[in-house]
C-alpha positions as CSV (number, residue, x, y, z in Angstrom):
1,X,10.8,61.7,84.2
2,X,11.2,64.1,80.9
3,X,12.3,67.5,81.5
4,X,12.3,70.1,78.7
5,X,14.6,73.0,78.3
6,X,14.1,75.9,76.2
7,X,16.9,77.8,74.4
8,X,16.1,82.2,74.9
9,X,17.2,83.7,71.8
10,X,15.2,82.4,68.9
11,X,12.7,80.8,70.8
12,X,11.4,82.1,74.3
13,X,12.2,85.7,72.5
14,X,12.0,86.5,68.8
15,X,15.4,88.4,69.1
16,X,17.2,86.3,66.5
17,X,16.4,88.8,63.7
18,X,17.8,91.5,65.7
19,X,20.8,89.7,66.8
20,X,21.4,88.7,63.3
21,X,21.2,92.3,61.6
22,X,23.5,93.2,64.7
23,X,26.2,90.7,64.0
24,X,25.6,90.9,59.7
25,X,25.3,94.4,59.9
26,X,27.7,96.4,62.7
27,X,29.5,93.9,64.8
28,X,31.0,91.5,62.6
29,X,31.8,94.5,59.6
30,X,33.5,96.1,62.7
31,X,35.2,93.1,64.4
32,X,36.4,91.5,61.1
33,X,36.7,93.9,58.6
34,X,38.5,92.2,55.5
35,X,36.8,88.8,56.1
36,X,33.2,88.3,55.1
37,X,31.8,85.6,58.4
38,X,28.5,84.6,57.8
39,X,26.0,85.0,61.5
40,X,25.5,81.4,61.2
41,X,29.1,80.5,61.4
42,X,28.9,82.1,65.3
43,X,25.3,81.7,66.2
44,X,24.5,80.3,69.7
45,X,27.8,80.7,70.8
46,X,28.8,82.5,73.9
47,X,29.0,86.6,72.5
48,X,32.6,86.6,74.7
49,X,33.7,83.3,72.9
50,X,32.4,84.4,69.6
51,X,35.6,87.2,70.6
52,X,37.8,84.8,71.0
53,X,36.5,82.6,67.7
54,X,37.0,85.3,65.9
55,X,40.2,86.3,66.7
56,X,41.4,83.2,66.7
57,X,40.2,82.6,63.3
58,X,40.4,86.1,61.7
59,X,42.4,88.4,64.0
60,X,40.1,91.3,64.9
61,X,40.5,94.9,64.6
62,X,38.7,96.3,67.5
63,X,39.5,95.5,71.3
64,X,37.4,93.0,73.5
65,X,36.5,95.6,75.8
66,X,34.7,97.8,72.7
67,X,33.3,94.0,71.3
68,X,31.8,93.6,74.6
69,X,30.2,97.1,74.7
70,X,28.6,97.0,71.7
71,X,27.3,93.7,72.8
72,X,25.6,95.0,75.8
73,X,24.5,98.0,74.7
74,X,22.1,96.0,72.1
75,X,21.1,93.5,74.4
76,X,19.7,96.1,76.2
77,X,18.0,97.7,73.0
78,X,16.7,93.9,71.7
79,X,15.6,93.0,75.0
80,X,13.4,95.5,76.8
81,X,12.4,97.6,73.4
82,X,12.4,95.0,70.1
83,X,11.5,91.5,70.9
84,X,8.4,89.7,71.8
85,X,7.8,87.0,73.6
86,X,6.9,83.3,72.0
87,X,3.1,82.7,71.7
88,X,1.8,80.6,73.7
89,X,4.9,80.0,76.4
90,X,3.4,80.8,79.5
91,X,0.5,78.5,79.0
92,X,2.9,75.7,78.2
93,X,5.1,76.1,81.0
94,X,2.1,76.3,82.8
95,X,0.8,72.9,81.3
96,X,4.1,71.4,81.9
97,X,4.5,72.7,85.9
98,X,0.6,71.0,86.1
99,X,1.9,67.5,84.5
100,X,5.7,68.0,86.5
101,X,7.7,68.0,83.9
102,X,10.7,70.2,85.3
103,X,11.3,72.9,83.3
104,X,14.6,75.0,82.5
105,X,15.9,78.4,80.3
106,X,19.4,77.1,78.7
107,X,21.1,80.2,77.0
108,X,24.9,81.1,76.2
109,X,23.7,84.4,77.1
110,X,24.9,86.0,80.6
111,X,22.9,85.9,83.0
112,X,22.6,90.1,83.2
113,X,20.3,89.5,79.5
114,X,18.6,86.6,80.7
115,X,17.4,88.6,83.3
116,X,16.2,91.3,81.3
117,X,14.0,88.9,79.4
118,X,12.8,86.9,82.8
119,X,11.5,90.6,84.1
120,X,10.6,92.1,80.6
121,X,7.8,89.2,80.2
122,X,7.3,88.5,83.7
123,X,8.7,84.9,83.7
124,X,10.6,85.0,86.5
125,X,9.2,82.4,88.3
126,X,8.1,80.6,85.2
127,X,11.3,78.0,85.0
128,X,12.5,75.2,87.3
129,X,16.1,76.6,86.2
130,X,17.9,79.2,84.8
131,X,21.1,78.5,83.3
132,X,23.6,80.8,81.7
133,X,26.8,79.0,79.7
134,X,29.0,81.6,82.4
135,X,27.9,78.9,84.7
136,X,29.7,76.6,83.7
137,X,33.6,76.4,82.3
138,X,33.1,74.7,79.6
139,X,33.0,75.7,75.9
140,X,29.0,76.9,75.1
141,X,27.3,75.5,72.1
142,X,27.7,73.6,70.0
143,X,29.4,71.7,72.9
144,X,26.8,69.7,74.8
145,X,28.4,71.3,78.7
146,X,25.8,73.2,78.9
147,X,22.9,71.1,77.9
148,X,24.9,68.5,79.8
149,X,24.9,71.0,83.2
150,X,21.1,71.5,82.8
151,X,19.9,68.7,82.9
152,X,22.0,67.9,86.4
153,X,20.3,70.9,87.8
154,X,17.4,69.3,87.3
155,X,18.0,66.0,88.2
156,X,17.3,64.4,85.0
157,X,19.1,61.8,82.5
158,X,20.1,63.9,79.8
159,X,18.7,61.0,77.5
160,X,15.3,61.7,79.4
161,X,15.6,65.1,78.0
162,X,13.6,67.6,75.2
163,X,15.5,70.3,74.0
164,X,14.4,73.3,72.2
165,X,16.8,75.1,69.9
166,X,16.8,77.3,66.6
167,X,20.5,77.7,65.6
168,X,22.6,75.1,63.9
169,X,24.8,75.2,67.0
170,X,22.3,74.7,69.6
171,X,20.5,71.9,67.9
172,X,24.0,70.2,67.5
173,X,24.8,70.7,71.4
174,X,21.4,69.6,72.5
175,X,22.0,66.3,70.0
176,X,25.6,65.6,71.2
177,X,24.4,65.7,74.4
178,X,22.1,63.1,74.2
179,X,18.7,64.7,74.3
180,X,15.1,64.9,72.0
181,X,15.9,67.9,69.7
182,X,13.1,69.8,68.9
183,X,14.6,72.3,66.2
184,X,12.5,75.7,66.1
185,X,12.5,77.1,62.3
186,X,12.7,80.8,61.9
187,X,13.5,82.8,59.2
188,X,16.7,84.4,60.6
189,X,18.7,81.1,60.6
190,X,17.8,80.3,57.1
191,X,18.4,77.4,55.7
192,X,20.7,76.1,58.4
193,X,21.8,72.2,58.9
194,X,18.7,70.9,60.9
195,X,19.3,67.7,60.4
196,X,20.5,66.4,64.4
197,X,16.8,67.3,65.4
198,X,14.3,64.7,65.7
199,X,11.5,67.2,65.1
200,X,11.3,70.5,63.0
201,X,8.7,73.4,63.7
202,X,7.7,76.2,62.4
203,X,5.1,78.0,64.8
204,X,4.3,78.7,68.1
205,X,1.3,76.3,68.0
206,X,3.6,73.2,65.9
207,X,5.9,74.0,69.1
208,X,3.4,73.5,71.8
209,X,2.0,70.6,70.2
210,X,5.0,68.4,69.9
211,X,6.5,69.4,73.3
212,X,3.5,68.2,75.0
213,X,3.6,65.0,72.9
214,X,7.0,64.3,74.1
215,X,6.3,65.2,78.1
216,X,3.3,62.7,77.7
């Protein structure tokens, strides 16, 4: 059995560009003000363990309560006011559910955002799972745990697995844990390190088509 699991940010949702003017523009100037960290450095991760990263690596000038506010409050913004939802996607899952392939949402986002997406686009019912890094304690991407966690929830080898990812960190979780990386191109990321995918895309359509290849 294949099972596919989609990463949110970047892929269900076109929030990345948002999330990266947030990080470029306000969070990161604010959080580490003498130290110029590129998005990409943090991207994927875990928004509380890109706190502690940073701190860790930087020291940080603003408290982790205030980090985590400002973090909220734009989730809220990105996700019921800015971003759109992947073309396509509910027909796919749709085609998947109709061949069983077992579906599942694999974010380092908490679950409160995921759930904003889930009812923004009406998906709620749309995945066999919905899994949120918090689930786990484990380090997020790009550790495989959470790739690794998934694919238990469903019930599938994570070999027997498709993975769908767009930043450098997710692609390298999805990889080290053993699964078909489909890497998802967009223009936020860049020119990122794509190179522990087996496939690159760059549109909805490209997407569709080699998931369904690899569920065949």
């Amino acid at each position: 059995m294949t099972a596919v699991l989609f990463d949110m940010d970047g892929v269900v949702v076109d929030s990345e560009d948002f999330w990266v003017d947030f990080q470029r523009e306000e969070i990161l100037p604010a959080t580490v003000p003498d130290t110029d960290v590129a998005v990409a450095e943090t991207s994927g991760m875990n928004f509380r363990e890109i706190y502690d990263y940073l701190e860790a690596e930087y020291g940080t000038a603003i408290s982790r309560e205030e980090f985590i506010q400002r973090f909220n409050a734009a989730a809220e913004e990105i996700y019921t006011e800015r971003a759109s939802l992947l073309g396509g996607l509910p027909e796919l899952l749709a085609e998947l559910d109709a061949r069983d392939v077992p579906t599942a949402l694999v974010s380092s986002s908490p679950h409160d955002w995921i759930g904003m997406v889930l009812e923004q686009f009406d998906l709620e019912d749309s995945f066999d799972r919905v899994i949120s890094a918090d689930d786990i304690d484990a380090a997020s991407k790009p550790e495989p745990d959470v790739f690794e966690y998934a694919a238990g929830e469903l019930g599938v080898p994570a070999a027997d697995c498709v993975a769908v990812e767009d930043s450098a960190n997710g692609i390298t979780a999805a990889a080290r844990a053993d699964m078909t990386v489909v890497a998802y191109r967009i223009e936020a990321h860049g020119d990122i390190d794509r190179s522990a995918a087996d496939v690159i895309v760059d549109s909805p359509a490209a997407l569709r088509e080699r998931v369904l290849e690899l569920t065949t």
